[in-house]
mmCIF file of the N, C-alpha and C atoms, coordinates in Angstrom:
data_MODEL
# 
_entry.id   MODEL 
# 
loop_
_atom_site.group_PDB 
_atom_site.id 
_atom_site.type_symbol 
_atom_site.label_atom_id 
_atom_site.label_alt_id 
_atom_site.label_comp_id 
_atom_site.label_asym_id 
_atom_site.label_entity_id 
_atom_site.label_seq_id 
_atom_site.pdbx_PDB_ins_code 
_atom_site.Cartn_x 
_atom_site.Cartn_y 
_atom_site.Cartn_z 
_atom_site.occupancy 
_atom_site.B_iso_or_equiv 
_atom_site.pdbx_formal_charge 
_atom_site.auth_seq_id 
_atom_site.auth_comp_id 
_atom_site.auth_asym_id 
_atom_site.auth_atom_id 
_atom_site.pdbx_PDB_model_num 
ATOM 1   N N  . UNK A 1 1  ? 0.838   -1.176  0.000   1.00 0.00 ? 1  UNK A N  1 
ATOM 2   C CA . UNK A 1 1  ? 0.000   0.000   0.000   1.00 0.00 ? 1  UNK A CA 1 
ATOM 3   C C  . UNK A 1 1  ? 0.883   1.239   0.000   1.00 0.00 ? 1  UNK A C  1 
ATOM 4   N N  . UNK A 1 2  ? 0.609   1.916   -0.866  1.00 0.00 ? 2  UNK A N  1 
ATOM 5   C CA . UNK A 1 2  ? 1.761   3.523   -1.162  1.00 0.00 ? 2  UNK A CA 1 
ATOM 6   C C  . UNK A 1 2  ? 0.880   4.140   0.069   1.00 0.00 ? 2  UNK A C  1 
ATOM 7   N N  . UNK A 1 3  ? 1.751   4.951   0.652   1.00 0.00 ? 3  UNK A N  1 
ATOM 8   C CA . UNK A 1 3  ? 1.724   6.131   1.625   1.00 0.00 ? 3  UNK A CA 1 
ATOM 9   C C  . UNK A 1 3  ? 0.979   7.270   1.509   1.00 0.00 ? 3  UNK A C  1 
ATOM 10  N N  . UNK A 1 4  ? -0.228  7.586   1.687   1.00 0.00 ? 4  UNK A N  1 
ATOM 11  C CA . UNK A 1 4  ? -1.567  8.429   1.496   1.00 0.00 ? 4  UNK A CA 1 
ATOM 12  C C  . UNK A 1 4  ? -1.145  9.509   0.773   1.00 0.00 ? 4  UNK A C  1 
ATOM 13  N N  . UNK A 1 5  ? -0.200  9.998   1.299   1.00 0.00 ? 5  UNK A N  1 
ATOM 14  C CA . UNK A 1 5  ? 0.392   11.780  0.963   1.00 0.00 ? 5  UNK A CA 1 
ATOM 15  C C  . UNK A 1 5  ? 0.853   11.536  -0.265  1.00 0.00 ? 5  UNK A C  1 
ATOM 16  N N  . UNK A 1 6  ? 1.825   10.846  -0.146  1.00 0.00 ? 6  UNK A N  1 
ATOM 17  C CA . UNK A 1 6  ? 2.560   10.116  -1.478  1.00 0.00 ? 6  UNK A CA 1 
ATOM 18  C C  . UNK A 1 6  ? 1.926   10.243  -2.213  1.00 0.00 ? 6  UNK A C  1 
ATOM 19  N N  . UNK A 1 7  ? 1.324   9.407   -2.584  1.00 0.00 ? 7  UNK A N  1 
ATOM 20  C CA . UNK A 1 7  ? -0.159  8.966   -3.353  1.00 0.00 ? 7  UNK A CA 1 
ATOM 21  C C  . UNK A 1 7  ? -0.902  10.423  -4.235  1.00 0.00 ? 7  UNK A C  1 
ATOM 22  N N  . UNK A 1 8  ? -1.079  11.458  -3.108  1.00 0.00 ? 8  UNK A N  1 
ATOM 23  C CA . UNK A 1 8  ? -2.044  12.671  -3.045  1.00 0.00 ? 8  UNK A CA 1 
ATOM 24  C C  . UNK A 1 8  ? -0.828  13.102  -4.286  1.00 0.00 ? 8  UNK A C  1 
ATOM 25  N N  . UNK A 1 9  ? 0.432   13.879  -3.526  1.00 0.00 ? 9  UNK A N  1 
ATOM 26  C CA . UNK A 1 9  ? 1.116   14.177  -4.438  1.00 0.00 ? 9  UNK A CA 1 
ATOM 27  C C  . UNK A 1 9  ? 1.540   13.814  -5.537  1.00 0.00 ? 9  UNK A C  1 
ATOM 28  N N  . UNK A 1 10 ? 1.734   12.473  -5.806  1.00 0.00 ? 10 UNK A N  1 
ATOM 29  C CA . UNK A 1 10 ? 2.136   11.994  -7.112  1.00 0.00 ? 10 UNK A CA 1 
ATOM 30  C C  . UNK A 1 10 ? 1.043   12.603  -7.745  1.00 0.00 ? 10 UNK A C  1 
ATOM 31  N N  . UNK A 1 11 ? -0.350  12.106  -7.928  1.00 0.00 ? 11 UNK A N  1 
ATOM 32  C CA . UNK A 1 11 ? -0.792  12.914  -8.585  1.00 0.00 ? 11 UNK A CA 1 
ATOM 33  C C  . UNK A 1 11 ? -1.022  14.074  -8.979  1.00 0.00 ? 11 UNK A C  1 
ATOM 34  N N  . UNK A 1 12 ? -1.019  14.734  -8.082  1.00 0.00 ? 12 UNK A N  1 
ATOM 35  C CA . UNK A 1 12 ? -0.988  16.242  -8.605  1.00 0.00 ? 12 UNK A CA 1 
ATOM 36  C C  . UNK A 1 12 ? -0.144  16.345  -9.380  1.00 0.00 ? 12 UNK A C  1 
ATOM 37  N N  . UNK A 1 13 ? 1.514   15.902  -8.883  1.00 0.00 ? 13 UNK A N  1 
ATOM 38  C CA . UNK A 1 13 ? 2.029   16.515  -9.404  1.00 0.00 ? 13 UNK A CA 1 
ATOM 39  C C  . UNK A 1 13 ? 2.329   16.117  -11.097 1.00 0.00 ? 13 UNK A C  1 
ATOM 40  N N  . UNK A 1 14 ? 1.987   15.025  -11.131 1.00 0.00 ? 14 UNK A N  1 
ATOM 41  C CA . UNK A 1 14 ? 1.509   14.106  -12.678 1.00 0.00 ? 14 UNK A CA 1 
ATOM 42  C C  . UNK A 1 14 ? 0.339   14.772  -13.445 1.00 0.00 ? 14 UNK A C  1 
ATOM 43  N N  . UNK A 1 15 ? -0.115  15.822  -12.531 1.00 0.00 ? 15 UNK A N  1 
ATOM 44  C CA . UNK A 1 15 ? -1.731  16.334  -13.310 1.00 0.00 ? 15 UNK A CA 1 
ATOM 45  C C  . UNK A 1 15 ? -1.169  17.691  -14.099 1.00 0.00 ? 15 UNK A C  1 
ATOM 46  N N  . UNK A 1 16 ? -0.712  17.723  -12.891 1.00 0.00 ? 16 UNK A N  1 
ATOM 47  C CA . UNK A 1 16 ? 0.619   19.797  -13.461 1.00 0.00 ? 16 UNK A CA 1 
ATOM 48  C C  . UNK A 1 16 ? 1.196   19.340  -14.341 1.00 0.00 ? 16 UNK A C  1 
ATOM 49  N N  . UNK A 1 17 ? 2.143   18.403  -14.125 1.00 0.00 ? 17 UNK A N  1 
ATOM 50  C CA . UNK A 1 17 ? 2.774   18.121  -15.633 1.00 0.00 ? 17 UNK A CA 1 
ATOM 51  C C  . UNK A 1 17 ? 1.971   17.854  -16.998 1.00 0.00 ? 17 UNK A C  1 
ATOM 52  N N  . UNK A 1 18 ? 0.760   17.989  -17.153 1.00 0.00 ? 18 UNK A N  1 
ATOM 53  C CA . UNK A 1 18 ? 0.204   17.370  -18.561 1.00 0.00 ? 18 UNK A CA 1 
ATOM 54  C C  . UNK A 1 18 ? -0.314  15.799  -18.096 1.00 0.00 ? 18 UNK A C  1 
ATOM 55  N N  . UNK A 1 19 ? -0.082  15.733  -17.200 1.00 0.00 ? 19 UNK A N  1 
ATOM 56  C CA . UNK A 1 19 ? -0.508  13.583  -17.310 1.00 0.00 ? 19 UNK A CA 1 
ATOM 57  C C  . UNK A 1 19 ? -1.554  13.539  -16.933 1.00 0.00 ? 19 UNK A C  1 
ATOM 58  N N  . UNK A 1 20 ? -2.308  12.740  -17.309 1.00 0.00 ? 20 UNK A N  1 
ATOM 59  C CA . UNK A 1 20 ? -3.783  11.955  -16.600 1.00 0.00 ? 20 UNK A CA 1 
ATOM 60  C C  . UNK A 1 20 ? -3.825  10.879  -15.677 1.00 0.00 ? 20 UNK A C  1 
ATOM 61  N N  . UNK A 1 21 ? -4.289  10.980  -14.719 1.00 0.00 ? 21 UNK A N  1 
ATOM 62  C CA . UNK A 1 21 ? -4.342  9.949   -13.773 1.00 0.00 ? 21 UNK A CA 1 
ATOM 63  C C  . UNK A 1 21 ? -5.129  9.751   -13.237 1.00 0.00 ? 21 UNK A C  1 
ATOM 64  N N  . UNK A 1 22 ? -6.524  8.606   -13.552 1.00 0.00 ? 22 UNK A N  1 
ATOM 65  C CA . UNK A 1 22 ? -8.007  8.478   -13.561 1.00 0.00 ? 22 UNK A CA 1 
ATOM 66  C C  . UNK A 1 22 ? -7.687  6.882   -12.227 1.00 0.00 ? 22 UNK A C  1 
ATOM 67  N N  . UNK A 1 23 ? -6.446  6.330   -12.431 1.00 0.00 ? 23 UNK A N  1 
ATOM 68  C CA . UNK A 1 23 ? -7.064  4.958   -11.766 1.00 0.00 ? 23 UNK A CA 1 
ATOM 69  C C  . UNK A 1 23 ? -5.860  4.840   -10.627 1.00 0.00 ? 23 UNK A C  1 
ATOM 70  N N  . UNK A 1 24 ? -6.185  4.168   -9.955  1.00 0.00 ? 24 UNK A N  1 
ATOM 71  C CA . UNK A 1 24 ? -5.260  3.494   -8.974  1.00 0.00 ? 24 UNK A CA 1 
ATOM 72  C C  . UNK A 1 24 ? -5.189  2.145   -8.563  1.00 0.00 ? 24 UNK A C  1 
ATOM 73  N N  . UNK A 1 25 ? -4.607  1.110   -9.083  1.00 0.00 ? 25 UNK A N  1 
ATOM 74  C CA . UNK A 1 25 ? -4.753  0.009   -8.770  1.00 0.00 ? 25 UNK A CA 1 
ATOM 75  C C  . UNK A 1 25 ? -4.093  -0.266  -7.087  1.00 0.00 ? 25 UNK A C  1 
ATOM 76  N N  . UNK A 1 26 ? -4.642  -1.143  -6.405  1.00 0.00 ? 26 UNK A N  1 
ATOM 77  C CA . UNK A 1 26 ? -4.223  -1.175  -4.904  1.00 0.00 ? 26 UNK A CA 1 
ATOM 78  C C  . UNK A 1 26 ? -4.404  -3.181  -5.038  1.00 0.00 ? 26 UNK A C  1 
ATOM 79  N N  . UNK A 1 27 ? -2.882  -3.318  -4.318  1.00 0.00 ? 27 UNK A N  1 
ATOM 80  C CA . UNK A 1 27 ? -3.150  -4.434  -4.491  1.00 0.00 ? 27 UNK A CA 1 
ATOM 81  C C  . UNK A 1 27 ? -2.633  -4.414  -2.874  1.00 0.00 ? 27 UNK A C  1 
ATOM 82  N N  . UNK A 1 28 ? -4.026  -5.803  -1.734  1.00 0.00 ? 28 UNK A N  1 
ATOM 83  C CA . UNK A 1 28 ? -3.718  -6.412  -1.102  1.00 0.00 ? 28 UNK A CA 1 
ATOM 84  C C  . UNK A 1 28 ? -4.006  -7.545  -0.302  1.00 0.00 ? 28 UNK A C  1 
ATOM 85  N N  . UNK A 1 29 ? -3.068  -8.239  0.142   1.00 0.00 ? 29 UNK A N  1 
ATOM 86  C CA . UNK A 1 29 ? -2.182  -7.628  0.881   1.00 0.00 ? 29 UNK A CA 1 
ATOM 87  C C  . UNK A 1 29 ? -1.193  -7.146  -0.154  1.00 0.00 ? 29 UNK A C  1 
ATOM 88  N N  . UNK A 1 30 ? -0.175  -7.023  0.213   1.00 0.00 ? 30 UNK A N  1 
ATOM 89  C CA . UNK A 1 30 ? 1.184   -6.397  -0.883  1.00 0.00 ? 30 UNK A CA 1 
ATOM 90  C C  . UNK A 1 30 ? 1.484   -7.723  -1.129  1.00 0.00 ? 30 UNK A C  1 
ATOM 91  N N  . UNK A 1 31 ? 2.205   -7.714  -2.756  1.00 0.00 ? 31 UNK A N  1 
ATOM 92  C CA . UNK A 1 31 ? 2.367   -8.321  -3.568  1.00 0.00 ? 31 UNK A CA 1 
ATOM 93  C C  . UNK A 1 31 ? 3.886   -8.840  -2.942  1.00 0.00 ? 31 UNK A C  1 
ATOM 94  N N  . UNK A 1 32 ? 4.342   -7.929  -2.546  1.00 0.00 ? 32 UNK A N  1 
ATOM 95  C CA . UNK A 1 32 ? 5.893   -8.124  -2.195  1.00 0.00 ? 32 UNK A CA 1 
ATOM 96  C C  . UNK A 1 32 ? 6.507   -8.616  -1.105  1.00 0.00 ? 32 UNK A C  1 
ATOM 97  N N  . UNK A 1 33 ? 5.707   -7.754  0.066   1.00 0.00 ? 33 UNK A N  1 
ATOM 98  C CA . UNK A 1 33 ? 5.995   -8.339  1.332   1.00 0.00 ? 33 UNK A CA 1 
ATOM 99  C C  . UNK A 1 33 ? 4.737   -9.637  1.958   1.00 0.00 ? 33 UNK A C  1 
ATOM 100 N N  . UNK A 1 34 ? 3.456   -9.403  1.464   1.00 0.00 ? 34 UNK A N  1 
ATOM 101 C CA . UNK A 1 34 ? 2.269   -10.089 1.561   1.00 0.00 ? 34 UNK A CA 1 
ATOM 102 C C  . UNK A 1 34 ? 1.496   -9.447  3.151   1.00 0.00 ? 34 UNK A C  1 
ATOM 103 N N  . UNK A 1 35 ? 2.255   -8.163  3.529   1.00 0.00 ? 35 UNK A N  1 
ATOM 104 C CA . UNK A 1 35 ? 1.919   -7.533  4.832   1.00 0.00 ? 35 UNK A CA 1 
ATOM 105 C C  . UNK A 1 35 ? 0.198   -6.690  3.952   1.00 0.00 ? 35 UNK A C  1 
ATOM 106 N N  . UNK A 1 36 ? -0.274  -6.512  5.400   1.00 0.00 ? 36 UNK A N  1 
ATOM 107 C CA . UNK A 1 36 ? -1.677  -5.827  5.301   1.00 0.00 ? 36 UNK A CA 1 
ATOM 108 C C  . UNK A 1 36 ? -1.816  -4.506  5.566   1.00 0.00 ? 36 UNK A C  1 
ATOM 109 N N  . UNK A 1 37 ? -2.461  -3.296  4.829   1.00 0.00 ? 37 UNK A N  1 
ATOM 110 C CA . UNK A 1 37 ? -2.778  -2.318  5.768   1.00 0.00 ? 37 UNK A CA 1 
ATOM 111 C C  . UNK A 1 37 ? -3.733  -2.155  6.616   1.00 0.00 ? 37 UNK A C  1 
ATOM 112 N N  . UNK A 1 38 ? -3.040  -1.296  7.756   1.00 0.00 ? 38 UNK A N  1 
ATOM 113 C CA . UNK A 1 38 ? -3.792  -0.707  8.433   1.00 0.00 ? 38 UNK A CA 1 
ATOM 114 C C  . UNK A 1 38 ? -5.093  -0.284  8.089   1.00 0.00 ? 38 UNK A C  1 
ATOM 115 N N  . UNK A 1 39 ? -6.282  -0.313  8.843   1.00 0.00 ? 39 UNK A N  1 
ATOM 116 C CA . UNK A 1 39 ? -7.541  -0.025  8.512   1.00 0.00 ? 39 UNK A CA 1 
ATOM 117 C C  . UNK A 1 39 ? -7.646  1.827   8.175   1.00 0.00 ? 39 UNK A C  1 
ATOM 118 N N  . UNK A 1 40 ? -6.709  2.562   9.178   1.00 0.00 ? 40 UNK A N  1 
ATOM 119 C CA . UNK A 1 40 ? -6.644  3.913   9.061   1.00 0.00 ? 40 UNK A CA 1 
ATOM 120 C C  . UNK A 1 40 ? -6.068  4.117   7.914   1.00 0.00 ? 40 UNK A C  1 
ATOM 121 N N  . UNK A 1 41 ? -4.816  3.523   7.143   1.00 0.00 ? 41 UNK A N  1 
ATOM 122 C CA . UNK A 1 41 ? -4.146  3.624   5.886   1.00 0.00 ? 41 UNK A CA 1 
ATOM 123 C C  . UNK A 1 41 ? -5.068  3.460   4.587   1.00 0.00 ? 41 UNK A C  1 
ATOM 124 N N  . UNK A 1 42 ? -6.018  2.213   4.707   1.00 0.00 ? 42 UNK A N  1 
ATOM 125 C CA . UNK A 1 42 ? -7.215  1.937   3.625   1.00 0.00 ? 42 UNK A CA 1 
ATOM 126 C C  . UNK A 1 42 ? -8.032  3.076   3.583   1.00 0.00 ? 42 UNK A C  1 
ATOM 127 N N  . UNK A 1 43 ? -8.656  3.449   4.947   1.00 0.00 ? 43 UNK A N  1 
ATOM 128 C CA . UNK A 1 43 ? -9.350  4.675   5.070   1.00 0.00 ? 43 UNK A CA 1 
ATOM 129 C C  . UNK A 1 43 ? -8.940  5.587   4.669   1.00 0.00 ? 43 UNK A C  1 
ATOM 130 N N  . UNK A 1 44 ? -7.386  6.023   4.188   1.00 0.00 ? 44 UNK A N  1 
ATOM 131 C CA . UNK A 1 44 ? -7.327  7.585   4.062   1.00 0.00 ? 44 UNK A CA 1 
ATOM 132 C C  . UNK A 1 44 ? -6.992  7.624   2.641   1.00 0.00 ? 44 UNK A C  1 
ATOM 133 N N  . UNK A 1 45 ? -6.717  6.352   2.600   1.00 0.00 ? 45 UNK A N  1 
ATOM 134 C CA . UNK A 1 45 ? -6.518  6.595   0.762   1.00 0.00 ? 45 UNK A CA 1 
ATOM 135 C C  . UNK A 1 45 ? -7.806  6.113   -0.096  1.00 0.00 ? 45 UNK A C  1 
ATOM 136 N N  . UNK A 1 46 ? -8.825  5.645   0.799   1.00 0.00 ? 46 UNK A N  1 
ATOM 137 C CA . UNK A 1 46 ? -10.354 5.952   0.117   1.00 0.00 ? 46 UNK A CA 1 
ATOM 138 C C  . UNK A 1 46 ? -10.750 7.862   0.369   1.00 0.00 ? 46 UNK A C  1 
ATOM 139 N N  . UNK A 1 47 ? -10.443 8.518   1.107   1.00 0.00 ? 47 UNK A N  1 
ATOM 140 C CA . UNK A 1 47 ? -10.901 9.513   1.332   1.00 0.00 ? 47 UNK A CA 1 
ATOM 141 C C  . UNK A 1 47 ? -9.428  10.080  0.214   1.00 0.00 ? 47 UNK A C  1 
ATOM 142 N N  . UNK A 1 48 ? -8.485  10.231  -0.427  1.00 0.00 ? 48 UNK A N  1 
ATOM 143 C CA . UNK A 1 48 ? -7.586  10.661  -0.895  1.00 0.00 ? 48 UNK A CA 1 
ATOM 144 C C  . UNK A 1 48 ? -7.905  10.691  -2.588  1.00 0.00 ? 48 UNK A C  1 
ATOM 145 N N  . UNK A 1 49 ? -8.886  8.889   -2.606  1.00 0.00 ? 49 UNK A N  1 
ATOM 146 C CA . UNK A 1 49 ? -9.134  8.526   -3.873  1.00 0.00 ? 49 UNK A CA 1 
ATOM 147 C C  . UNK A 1 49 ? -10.500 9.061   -4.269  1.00 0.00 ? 49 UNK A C  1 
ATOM 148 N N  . UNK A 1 50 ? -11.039 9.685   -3.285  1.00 0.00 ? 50 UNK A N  1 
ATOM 149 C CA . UNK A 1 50 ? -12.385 10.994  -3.357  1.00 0.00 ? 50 UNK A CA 1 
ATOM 150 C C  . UNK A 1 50 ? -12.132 12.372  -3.710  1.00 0.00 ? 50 UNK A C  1 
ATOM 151 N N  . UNK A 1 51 ? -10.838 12.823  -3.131  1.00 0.00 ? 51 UNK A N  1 
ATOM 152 C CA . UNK A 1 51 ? -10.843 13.858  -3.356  1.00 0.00 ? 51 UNK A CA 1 
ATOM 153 C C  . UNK A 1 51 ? -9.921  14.409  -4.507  1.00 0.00 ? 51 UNK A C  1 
ATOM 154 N N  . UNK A 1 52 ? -9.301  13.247  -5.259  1.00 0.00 ? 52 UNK A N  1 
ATOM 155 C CA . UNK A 1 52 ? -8.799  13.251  -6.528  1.00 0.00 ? 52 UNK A CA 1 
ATOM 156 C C  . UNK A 1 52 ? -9.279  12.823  -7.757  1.00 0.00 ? 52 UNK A C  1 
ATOM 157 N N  . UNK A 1 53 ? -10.976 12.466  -7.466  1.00 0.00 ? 53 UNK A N  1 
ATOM 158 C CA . UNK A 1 53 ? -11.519 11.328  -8.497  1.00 0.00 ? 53 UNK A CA 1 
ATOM 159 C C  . UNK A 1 53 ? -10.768 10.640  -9.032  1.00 0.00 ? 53 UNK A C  1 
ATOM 160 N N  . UNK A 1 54 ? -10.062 9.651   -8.697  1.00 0.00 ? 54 UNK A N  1 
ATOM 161 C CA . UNK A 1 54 ? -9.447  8.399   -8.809  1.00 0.00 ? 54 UNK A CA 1 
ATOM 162 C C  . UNK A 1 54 ? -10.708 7.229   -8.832  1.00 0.00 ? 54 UNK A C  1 
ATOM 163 N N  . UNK A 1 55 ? -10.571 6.471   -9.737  1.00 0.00 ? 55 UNK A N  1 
ATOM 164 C CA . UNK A 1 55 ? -10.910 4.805   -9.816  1.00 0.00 ? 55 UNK A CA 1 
ATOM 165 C C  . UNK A 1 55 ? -9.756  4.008   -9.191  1.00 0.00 ? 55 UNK A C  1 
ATOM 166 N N  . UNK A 1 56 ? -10.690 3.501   -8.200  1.00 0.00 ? 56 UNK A N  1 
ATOM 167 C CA . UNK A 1 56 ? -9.191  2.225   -6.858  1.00 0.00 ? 56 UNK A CA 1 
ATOM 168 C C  . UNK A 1 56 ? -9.708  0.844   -7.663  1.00 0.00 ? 56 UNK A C  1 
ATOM 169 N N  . UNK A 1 57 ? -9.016  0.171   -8.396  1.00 0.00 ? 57 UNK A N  1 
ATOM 170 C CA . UNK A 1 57 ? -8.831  -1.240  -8.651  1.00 0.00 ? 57 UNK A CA 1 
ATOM 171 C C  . UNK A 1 57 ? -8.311  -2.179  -8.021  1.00 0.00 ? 57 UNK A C  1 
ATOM 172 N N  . UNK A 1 58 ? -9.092  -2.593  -7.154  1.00 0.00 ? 58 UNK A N  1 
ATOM 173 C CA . UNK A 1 58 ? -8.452  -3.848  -5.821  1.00 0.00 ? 58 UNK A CA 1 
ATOM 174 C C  . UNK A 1 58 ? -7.917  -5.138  -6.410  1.00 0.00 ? 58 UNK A C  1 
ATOM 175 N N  . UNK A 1 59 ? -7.286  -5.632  -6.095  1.00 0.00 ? 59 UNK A N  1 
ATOM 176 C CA . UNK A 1 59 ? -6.790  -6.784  -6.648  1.00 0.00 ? 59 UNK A CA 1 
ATOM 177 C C  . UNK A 1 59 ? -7.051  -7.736  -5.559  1.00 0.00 ? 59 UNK A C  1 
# 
């Protein structure tokens, strides 16, 4: 799970540059470590993926 802020900013700053960024795929648990997030971490990047109109694609 990427880091809420992270997340916030990449996009923006991908939006300033000219880029589009409509989706977010979220895969978990993580693919890598197979660790879970936090319920507050899921929560803020549903409220993050609201206030950027983002599409979250769960895996």
């Amino acid at each position: 799970m990427p880091d809420p802020d992270a997340l916030v900013g990449a996009v923006r700053r991908a939006r300033a540059a000219g880029g589009i960024r409509c989706a977010w795929w979220s895969p978990c648990p993580d693919n890598l470590s197979g660790t879970i997030a936090r319920a507050a971490t899921v929560s803020r990047l549903a409220e993050a993926a609201r206030e950027l109109d983002l599409v979250v694609v769960p895996e």
